[in-house]
PyMOL Python script that loads the backbone (N, CA, C, O; Angstrom):
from pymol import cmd

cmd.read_pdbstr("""\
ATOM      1  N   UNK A   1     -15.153  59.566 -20.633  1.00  0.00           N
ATOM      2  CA  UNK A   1     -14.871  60.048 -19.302  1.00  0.00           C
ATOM      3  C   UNK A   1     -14.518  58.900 -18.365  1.00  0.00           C
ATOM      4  O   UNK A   1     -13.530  58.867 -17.631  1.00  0.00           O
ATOM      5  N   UNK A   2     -15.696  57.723 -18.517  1.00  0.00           N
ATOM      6  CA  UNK A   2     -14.985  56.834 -17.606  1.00  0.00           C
ATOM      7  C   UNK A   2     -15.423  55.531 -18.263  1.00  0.00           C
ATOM      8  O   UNK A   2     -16.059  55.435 -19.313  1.00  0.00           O
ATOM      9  N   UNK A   3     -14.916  54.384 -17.356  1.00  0.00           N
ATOM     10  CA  UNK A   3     -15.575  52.539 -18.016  1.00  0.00           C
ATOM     11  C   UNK A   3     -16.361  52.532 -17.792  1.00  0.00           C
ATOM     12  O   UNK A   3     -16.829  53.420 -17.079  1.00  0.00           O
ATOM     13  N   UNK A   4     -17.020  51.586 -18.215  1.00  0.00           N
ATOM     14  CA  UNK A   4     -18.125  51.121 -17.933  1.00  0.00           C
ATOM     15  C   UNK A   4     -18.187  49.500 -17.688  1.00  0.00           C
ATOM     16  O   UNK A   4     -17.694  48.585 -18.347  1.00  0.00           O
ATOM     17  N   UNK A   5     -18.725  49.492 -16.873  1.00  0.00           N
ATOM     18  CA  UNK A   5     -18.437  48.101 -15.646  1.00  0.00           C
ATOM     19  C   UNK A   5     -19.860  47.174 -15.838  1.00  0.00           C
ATOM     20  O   UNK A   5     -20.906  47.673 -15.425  1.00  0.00           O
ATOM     21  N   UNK A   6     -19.883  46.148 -16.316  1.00  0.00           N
ATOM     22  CA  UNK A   6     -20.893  45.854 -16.212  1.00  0.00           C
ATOM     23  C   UNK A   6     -20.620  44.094 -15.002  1.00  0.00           C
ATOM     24  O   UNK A   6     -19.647  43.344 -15.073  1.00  0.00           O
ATOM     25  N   UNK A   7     -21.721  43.957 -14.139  1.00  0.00           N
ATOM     26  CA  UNK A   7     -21.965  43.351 -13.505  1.00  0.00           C
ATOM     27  C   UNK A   7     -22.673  42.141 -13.784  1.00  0.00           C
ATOM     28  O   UNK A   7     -23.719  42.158 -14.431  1.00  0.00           O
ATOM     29  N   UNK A   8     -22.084  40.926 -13.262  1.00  0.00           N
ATOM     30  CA  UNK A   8     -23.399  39.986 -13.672  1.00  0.00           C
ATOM     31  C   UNK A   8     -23.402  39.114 -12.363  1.00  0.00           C
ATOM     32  O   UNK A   8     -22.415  38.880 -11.665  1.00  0.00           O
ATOM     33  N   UNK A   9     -24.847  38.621 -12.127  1.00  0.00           N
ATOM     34  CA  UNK A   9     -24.697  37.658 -11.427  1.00  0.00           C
ATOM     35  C   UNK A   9     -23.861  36.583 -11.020  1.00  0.00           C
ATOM     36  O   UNK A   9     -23.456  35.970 -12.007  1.00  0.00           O
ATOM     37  N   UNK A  10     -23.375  36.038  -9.755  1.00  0.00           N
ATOM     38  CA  UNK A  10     -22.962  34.999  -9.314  1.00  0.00           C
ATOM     39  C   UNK A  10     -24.194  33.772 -10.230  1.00  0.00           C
ATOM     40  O   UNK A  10     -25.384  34.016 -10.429  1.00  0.00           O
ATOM     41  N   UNK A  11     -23.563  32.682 -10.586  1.00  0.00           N
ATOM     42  CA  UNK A  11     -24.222  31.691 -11.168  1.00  0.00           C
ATOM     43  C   UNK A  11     -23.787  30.377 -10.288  1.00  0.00           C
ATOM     44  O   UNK A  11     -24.624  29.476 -10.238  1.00  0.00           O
ATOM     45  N   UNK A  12     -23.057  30.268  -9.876  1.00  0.00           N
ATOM     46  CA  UNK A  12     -22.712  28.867  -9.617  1.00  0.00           C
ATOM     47  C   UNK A  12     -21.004  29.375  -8.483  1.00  0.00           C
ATOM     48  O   UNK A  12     -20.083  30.114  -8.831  1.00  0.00           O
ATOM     49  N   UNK A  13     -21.134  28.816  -7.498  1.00  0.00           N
ATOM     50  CA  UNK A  13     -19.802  29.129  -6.712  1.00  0.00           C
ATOM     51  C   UNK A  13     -19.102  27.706  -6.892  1.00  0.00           C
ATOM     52  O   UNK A  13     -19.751  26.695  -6.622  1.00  0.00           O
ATOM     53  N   UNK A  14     -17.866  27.619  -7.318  1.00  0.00           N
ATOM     54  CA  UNK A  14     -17.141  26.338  -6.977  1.00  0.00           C
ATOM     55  C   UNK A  14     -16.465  25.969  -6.181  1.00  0.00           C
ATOM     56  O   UNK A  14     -15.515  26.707  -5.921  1.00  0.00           O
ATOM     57  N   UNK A  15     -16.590  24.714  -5.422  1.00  0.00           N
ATOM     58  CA  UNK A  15     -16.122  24.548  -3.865  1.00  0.00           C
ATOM     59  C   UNK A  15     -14.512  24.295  -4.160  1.00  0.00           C
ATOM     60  O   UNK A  15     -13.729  24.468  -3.227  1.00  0.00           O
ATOM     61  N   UNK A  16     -13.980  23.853  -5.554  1.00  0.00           N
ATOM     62  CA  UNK A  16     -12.127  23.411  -5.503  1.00  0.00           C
ATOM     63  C   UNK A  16     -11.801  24.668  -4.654  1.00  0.00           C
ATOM     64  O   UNK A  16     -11.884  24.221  -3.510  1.00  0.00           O
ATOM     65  N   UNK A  17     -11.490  25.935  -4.551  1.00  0.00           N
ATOM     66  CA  UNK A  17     -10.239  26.890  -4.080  1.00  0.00           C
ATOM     67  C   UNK A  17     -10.631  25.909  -2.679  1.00  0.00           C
ATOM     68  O   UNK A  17      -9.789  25.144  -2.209  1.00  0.00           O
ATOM     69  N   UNK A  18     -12.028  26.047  -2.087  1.00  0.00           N
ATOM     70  CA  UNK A  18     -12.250  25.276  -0.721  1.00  0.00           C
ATOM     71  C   UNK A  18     -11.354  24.114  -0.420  1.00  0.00           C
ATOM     72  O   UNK A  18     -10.475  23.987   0.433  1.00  0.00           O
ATOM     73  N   UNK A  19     -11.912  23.105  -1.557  1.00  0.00           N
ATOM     74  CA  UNK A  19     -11.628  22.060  -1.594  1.00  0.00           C
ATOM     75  C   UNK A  19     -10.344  21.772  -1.230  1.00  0.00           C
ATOM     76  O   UNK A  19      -9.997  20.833  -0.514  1.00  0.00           O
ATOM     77  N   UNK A  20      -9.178  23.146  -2.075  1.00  0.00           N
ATOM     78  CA  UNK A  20      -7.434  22.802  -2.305  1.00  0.00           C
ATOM     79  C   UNK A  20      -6.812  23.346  -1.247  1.00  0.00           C
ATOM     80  O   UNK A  20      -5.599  23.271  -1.051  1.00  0.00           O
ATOM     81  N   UNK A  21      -7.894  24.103  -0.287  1.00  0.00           N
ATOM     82  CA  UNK A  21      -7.401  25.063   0.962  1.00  0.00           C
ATOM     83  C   UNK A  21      -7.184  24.320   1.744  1.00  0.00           C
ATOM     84  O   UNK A  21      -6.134  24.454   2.373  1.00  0.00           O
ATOM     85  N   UNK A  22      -8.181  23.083   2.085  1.00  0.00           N
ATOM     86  CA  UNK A  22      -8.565  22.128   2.985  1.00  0.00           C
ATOM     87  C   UNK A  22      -7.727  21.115   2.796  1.00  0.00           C
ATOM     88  O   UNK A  22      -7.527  20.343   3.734  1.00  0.00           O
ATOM     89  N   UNK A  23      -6.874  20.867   1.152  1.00  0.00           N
ATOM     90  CA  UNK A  23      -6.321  19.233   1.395  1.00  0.00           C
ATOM     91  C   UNK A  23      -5.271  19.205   2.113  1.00  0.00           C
ATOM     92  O   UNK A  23      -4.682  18.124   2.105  1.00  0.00           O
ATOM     93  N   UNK A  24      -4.866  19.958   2.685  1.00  0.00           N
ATOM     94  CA  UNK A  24      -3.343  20.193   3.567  1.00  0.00           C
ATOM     95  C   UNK A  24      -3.878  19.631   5.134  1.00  0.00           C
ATOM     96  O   UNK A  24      -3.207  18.978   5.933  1.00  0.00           O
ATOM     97  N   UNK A  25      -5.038  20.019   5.265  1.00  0.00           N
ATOM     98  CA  UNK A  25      -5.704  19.738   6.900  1.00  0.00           C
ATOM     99  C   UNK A  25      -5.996  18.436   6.373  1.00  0.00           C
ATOM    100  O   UNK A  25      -5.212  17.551   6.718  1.00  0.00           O
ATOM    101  N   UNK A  26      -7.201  18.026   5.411  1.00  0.00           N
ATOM    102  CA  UNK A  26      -8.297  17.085   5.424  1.00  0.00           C
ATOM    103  C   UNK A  26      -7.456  16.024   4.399  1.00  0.00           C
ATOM    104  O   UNK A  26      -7.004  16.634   3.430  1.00  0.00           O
ATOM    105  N   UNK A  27      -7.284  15.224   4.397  1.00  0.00           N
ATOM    106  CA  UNK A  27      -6.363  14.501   3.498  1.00  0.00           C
ATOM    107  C   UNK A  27      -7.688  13.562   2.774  1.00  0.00           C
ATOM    108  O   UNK A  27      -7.828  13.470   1.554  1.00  0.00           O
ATOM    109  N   UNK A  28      -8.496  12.980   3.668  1.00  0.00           N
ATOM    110  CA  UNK A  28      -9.491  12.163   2.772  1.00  0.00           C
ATOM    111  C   UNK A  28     -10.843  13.022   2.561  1.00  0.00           C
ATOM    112  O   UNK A  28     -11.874  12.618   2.024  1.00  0.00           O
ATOM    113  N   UNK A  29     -10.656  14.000   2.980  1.00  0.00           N
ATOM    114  CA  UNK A  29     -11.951  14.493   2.409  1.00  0.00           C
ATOM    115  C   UNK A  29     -13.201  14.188   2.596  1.00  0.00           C
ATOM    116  O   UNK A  29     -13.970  13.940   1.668  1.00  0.00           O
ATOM    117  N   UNK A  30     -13.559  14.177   3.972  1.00  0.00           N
ATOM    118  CA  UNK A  30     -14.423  14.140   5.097  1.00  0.00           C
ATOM    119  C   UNK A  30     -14.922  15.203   5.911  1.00  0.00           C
ATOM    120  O   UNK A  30     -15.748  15.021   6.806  1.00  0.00           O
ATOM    121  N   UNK A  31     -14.359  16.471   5.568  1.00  0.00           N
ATOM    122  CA  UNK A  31     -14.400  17.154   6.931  1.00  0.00           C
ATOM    123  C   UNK A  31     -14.941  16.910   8.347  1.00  0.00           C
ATOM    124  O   UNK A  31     -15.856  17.224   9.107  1.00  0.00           O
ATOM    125  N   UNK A  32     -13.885  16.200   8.253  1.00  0.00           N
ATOM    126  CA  UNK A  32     -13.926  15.850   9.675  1.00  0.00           C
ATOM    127  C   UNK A  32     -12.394  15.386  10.157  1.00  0.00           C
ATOM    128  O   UNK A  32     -11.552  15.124   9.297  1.00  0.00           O
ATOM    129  N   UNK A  33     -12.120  15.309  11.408  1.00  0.00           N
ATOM    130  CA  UNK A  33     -10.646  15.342  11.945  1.00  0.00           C
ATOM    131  C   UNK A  33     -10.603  14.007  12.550  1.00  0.00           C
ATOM    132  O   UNK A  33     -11.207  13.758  13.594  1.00  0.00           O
ATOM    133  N   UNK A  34      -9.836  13.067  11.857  1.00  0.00           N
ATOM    134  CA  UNK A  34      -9.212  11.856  12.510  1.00  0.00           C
ATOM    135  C   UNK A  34      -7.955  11.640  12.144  1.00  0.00           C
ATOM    136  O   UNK A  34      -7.358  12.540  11.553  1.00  0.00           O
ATOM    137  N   UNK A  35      -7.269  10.321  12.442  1.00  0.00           N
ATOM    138  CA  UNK A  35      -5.888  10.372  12.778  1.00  0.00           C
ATOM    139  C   UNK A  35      -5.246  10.058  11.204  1.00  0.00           C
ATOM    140  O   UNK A  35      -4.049   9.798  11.075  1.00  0.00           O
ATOM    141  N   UNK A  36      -6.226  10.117   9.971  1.00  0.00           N
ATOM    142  CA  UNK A  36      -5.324  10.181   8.691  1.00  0.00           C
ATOM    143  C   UNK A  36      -4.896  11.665   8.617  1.00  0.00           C
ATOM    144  O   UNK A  36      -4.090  11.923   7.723  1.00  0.00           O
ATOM    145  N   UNK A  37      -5.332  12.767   9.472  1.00  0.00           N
ATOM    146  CA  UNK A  37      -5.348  13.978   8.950  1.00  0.00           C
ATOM    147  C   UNK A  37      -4.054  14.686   9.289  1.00  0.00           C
ATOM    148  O   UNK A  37      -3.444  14.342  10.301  1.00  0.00           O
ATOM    149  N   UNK A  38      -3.751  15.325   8.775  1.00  0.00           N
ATOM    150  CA  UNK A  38      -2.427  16.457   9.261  1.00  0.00           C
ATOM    151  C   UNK A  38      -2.726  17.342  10.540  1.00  0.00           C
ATOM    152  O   UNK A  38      -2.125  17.330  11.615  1.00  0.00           O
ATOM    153  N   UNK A  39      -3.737  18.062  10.176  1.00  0.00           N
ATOM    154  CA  UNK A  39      -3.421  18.964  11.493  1.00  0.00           C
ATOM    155  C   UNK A  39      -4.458  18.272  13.036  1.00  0.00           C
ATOM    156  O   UNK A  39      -4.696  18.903  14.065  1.00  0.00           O
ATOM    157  N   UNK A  40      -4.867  16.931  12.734  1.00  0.00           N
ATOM    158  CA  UNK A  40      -4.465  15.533  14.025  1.00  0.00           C
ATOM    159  C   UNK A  40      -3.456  15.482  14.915  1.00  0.00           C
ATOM    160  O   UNK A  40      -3.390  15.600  16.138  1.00  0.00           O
ATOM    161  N   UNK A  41      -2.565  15.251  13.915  1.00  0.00           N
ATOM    162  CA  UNK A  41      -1.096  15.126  14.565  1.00  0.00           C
ATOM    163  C   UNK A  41      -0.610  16.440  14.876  1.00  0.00           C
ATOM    164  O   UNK A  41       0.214  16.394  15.788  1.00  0.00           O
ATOM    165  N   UNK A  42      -0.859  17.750  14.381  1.00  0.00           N
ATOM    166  CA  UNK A  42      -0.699  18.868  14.887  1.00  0.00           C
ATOM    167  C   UNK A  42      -1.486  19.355  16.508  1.00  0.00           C
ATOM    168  O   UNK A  42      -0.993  19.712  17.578  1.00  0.00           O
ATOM    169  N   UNK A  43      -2.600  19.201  16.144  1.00  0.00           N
ATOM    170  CA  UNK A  43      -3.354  19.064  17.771  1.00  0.00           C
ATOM    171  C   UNK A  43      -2.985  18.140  18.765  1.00  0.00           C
ATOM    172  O   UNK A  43      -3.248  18.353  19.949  1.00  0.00           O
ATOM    173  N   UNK A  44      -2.225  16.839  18.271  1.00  0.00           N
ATOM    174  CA  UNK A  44      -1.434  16.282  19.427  1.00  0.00           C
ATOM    175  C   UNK A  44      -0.466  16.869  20.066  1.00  0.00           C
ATOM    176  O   UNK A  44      -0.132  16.829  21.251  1.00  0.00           O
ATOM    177  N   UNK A  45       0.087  17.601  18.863  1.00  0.00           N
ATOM    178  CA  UNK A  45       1.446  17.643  19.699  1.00  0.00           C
ATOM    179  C   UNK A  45       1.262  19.320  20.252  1.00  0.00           C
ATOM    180  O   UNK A  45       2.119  19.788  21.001  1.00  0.00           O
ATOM    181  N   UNK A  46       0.353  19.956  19.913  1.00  0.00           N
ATOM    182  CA  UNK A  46      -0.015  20.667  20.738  1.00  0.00           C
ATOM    183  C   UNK A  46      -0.024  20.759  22.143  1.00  0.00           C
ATOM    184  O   UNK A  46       0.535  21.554  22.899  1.00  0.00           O
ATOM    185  N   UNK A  47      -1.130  19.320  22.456  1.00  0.00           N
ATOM    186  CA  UNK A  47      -1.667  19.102  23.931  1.00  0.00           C
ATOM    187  C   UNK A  47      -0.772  18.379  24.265  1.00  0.00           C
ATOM    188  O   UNK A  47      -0.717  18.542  25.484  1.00  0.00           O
ATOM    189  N   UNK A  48       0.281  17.392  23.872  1.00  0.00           N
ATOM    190  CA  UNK A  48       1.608  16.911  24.342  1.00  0.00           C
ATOM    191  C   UNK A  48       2.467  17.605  24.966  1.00  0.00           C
ATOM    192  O   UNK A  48       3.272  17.415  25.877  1.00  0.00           O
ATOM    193  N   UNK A  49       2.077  18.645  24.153  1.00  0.00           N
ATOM    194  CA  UNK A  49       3.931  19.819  24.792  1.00  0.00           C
ATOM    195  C   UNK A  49       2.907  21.069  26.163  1.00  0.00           C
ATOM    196  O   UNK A  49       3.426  21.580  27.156  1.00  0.00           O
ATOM    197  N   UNK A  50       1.548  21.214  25.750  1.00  0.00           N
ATOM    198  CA  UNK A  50       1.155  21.470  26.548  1.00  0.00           C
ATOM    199  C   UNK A  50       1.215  21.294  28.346  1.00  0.00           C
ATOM    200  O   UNK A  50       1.699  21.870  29.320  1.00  0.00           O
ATOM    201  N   UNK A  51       0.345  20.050  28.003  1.00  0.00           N
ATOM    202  CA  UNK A  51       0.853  18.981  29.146  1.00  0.00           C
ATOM    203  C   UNK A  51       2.039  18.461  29.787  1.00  0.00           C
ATOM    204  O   UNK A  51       2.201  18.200  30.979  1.00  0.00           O
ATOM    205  N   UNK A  52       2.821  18.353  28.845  1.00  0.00           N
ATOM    206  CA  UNK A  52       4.239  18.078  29.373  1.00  0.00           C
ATOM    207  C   UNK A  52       4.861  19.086  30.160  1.00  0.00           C
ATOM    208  O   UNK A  52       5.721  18.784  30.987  1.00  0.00           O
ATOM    209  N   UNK A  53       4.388  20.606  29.915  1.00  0.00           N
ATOM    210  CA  UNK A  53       5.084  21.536  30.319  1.00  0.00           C
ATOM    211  C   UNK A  53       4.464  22.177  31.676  1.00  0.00           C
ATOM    212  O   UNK A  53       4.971  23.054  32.375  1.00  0.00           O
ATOM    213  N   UNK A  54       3.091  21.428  31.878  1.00  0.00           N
ATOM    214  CA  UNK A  54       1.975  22.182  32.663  1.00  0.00           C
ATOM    215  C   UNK A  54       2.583  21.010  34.046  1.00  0.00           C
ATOM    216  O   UNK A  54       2.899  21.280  35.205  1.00  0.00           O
ATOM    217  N   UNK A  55       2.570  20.087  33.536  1.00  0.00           N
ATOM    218  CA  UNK A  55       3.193  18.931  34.571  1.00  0.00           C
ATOM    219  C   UNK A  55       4.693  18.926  34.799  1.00  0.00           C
ATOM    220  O   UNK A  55       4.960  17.898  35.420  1.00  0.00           O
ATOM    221  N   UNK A  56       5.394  19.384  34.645  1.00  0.00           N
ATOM    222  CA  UNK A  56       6.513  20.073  34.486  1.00  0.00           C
ATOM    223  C   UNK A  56       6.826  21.264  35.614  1.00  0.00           C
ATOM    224  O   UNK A  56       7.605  21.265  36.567  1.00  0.00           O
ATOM    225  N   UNK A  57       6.208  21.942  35.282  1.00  0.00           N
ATOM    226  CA  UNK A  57       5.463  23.329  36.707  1.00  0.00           C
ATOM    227  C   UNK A  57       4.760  23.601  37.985  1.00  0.00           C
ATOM    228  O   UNK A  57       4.753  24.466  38.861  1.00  0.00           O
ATOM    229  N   UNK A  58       3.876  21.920  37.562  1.00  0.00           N
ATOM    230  CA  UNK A  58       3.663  21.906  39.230  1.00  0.00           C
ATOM    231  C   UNK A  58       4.484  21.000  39.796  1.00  0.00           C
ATOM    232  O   UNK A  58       4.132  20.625  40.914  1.00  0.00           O
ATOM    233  N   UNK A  59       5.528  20.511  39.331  1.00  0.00           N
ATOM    234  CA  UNK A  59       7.204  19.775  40.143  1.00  0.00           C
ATOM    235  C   UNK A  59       8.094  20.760  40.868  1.00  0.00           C
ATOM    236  O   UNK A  59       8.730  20.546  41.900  1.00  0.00           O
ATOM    237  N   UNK A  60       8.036  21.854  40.171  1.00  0.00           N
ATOM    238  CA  UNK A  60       9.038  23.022  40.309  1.00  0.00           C
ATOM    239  C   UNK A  60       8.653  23.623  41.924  1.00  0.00           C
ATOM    240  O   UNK A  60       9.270  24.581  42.389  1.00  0.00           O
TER     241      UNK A  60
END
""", "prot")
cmd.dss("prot")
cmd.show_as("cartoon", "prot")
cmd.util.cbc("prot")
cmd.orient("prot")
């Protein structure tokens, strides 16, 4: 009539999928954000174009 499913415990979780999610942001593998990192230079230029544009507006 139907499967039968059997279940087993989680034993052990492995951090790589984490690990390979993160090497695009974290380049040395710190978690933590300094200027070897990719999305560093992404948050700059964030608050660069931010700023540039906010100072920009109160000229106008």
């Amino acid at each position: 009539m139907g499967e039968v499913v059997k279940l087993e415990p989680i034993k052990n979780i492995s951090i790589n999928p984490l690990d390979a999610l993160l090497s695009a942001y974290d380049r040395n593998h710190d978690f933590k954000i300094d200027n070897k990192d990719i999305i560093y230079n992404y948050i700059f230029l964030i608050l660069y174009v931010f700023v540039f544009f906010y100072l920009n507006l109160l000229y106008i």
